[in-house]
C-alpha positions as MATLAB code, in Angstrom:
seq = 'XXXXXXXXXXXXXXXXXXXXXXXXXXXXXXXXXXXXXXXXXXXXXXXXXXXXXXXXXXXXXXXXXXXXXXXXXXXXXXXXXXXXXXXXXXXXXXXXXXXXXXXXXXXXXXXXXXXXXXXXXXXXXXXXXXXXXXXXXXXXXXXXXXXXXXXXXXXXXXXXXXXXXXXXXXXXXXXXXXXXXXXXXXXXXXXXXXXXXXXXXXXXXXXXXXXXXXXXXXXXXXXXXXXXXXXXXXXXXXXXXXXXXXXXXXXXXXXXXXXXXXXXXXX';
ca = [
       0.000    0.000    0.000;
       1.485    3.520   -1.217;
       1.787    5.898    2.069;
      -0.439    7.895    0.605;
      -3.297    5.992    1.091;
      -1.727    4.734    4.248;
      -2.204    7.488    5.814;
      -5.160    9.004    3.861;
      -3.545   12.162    2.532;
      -5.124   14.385    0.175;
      -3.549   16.555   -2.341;
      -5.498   19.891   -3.620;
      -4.389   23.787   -4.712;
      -2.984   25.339   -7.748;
       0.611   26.194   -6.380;
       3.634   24.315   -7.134;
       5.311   24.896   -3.715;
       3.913   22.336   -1.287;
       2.152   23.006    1.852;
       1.630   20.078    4.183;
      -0.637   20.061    7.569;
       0.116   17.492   10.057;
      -2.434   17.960   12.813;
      -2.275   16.964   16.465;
      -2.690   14.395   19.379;
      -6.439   12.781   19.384;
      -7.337   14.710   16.008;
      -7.316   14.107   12.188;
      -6.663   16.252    9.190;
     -10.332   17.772    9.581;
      -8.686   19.918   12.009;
      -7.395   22.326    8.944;
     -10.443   22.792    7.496;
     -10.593   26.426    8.075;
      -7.266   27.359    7.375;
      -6.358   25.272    4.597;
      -8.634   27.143    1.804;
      -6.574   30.273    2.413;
      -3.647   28.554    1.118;
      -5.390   26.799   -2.200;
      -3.907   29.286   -4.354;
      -0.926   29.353   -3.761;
       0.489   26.193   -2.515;
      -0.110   22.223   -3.248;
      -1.490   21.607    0.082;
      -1.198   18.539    1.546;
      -2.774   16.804    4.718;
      -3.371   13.881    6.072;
      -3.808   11.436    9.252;
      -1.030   10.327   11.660;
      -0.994    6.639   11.703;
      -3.560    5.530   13.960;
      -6.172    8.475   13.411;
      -8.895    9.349   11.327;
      -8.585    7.336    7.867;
      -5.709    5.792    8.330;
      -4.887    2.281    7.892;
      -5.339    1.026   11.649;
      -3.685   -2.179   10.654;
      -0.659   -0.571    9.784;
      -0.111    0.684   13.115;
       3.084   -0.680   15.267;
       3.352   -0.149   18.702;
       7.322   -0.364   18.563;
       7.473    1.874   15.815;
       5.002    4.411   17.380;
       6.731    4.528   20.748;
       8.147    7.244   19.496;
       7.854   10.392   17.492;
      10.459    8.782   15.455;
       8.073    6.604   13.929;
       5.525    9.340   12.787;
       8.638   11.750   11.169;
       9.436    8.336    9.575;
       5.934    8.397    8.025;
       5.996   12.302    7.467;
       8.992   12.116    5.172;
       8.210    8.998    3.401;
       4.533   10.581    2.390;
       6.618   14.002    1.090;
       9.003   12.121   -0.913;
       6.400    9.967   -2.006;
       4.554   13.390   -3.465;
       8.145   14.610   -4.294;
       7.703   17.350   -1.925;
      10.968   19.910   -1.801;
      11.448   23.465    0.298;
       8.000   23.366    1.125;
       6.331   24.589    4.067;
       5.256   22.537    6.955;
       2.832   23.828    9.688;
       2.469   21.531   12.216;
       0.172   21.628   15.204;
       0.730   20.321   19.116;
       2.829   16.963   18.727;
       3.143   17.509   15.046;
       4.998   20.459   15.487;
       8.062   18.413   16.966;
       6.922   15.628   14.688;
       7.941   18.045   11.650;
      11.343   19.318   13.928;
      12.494   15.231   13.602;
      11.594   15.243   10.219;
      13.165   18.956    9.184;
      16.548   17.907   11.106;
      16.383   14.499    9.339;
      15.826   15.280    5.792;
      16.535   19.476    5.248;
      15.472   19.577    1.652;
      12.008   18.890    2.526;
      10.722   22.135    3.893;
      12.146   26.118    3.908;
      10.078   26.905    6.448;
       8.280   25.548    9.383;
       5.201   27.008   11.123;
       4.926   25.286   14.481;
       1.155   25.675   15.949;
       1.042   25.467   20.002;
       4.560   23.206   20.226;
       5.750   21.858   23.038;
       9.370   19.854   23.093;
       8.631   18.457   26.360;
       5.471   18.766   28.549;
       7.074   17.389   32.048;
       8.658   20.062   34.252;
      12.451   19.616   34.417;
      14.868   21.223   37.054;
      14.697   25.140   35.657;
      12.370   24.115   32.558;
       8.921   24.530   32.995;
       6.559   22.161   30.542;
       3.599   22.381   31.903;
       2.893   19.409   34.285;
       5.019   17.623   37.117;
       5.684   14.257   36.517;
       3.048   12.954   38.520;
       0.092   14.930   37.053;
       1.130   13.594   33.580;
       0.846    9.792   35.321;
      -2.502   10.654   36.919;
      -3.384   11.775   33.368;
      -1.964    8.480   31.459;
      -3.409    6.024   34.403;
      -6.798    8.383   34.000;
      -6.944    7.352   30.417;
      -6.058    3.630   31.171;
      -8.841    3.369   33.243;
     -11.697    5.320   31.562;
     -11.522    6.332   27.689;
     -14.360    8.035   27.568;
     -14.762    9.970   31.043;
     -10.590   11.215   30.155;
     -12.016   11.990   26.322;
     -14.872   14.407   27.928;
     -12.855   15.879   30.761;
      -9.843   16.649   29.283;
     -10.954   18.064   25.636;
     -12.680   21.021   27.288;
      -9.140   22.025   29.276;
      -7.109   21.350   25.923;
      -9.624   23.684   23.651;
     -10.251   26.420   26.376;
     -12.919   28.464   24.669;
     -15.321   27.932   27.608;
     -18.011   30.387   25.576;
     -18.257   28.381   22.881;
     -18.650   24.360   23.955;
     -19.127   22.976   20.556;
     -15.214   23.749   19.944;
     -14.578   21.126   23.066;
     -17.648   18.820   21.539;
     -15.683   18.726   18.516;
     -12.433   17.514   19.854;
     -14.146   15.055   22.587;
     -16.034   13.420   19.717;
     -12.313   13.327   17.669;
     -10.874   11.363   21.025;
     -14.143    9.737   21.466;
     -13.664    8.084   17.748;
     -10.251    7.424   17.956;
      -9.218    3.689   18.614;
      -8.833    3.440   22.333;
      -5.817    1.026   21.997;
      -3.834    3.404   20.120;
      -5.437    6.670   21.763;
      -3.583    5.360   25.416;
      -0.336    4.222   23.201;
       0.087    7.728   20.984;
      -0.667    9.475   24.911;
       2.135    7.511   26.487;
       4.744    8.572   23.202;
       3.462   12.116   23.139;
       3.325   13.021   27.135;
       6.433   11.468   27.874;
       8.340   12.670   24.929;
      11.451   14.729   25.400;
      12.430   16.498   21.863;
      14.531   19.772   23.477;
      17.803   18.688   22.321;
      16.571   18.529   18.211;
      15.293   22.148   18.417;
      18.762   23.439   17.830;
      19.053   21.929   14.820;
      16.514   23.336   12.964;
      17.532   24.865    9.897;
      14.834   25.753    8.366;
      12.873   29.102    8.816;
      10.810   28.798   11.663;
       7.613   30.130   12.843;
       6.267   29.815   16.085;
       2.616   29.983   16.734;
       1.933   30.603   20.298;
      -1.612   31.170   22.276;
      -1.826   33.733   25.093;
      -3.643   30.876   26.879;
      -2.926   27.352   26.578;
      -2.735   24.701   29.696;
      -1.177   22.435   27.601;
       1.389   24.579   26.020;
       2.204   27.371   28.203;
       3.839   30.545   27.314;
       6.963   29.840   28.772;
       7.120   27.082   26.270;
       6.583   28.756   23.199;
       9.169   30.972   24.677;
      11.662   28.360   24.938;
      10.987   26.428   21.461;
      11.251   30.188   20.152;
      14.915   30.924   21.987;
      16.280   27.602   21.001;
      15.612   27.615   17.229;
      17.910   29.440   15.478;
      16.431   32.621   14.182;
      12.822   31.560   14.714;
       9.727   34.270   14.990;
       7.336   34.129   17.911;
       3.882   35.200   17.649;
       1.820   34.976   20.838;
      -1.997   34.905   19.203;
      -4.904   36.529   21.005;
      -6.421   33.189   20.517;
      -6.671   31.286   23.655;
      -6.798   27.188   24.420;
      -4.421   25.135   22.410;
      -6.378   24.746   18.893;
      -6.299   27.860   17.387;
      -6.508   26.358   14.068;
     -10.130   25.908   15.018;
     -10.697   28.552   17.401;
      -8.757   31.492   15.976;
      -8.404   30.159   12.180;
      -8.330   34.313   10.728;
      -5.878   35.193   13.493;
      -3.875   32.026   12.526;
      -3.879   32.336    8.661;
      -3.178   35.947    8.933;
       0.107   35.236   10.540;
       1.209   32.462    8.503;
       0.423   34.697    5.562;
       3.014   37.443    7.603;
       5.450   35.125    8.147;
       5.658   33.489    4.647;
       8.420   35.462    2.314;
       5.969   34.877   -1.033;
       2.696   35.776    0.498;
       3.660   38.373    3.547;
       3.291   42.540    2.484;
];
């Protein structure tokens, strides 16, 4: 089976620069679906699931293999050279975004810039670096979704999205977890919440965007402050948007700094 339909990508727009969307933990590529028509244009957009979600072929997916981000930049760069994909742009949101960093560092003809939504290279507090969560809250989190799926699924999508005002954002994402195969929801939490991707931000060498929310449990502001200082010559942007989905929350706010950051696109 070609990785495209692996991993259910789609291919659309008029540009011949490519544009691929890798979206994040619990989701599927529906997540871009208001920000990817601002792009049609001018870029070959790409998107696609992560092994595991949405349309993807669940029988392709390996625990060993997906015990680590590793396994998902593997997939990542196999789709783009499958499309033949060169100094494109890749905007990748929550895990993605370090998902794209492995793949970036790996392979550096693939993308000229990257546009990294809500990142985080670690989420566990260490010594003077602040993630996010102690150690122990992100075990009560992982033995919370051991034990009930579906209570974890409806508790924990309305922290991640924020938004309180507007519930049908954290419907949205509960129903995404909620559809997701349990098996592989608990496996992909364990790879993603315990990951530890600090050390591969220096060697980005791409241009680098980073897309940060003025709000965001998950990703806190001193994170997006630290992916920002450790990538060579990156651009922060803290968004008005709050919660850690801006792509559905905040999707003007969020194409209208792409568009600023982009050298072709920005005035």
């Amino acid at each position: 089976m070609s990785v495209l339909r692996r991993l259910n990508a789609h291919v659309s727009g008029s540009g011949s620069r490519a544009m691929v969307f890798a979206h994040g933990y619990g989701c599927d590529q529906n997540m871009w679906r208001f920000v990817v028509p601002a792009f049609r244009d001018e870029y070959r957009i790409v998107t696609f699931d992560l092994m595991g979600a949405g349309g993807s072929d669940l029988s392709a997916y390996q625990p060993e293999k997906y015990a680590s981000l590793n396994g998902f930049s593997d997939d990542l760069i196999a789709l783009c050279q499958e499309l033949d994909v060169e100094g494109g742009v890749l905007v990748g949101h929550s895990v993605s975004a370090m998902i794209g960093v492995l793949a970036a560092n790996r392979e550096p003809d693939l993308f000229d810039d990257l546009i990294l939504v809500g990142p985080s290279p670690r989420y566990i507090n260490d010594q003077s670096y602040l993630g996010g969560f102690a150690e122990t809250e992100i075990a009560e989190l992982l033995e919370f979704l051991d034990s009930n799926h579906m209570g974890w699924a409806g508790s924990m999508a309305p922290l991640i999205m924020g938004n309180t005002d507007r519930p049908e954002l954290a419907g949205e994402l509960t129903n995404s977890f909620c559809r997701t195969d349990p098996a592989i929801l608990k496996h992909f939490a364990r790879t993603t919440f315990l990951s530890d991707n600090r050390a591969d931000l220096r060697k980005v060498q791409a241009r680098c965007l980073v897309l940060q929310c003025s709000e965001d449990v998950i990703a806190p502001l001193a994170v997006g402050q630290y992916v920002h200082d450790a990538i060579p010559g990156s651009k922060l942007v803290i968004l008005r948007a709050t919660g850690h989905c801006p792509n559905l929350s905040a999707p003007d706010e969020t194409i209208a700094a792409m568009k600023a950051f982009l050298p072709e696109l920005a005035s």
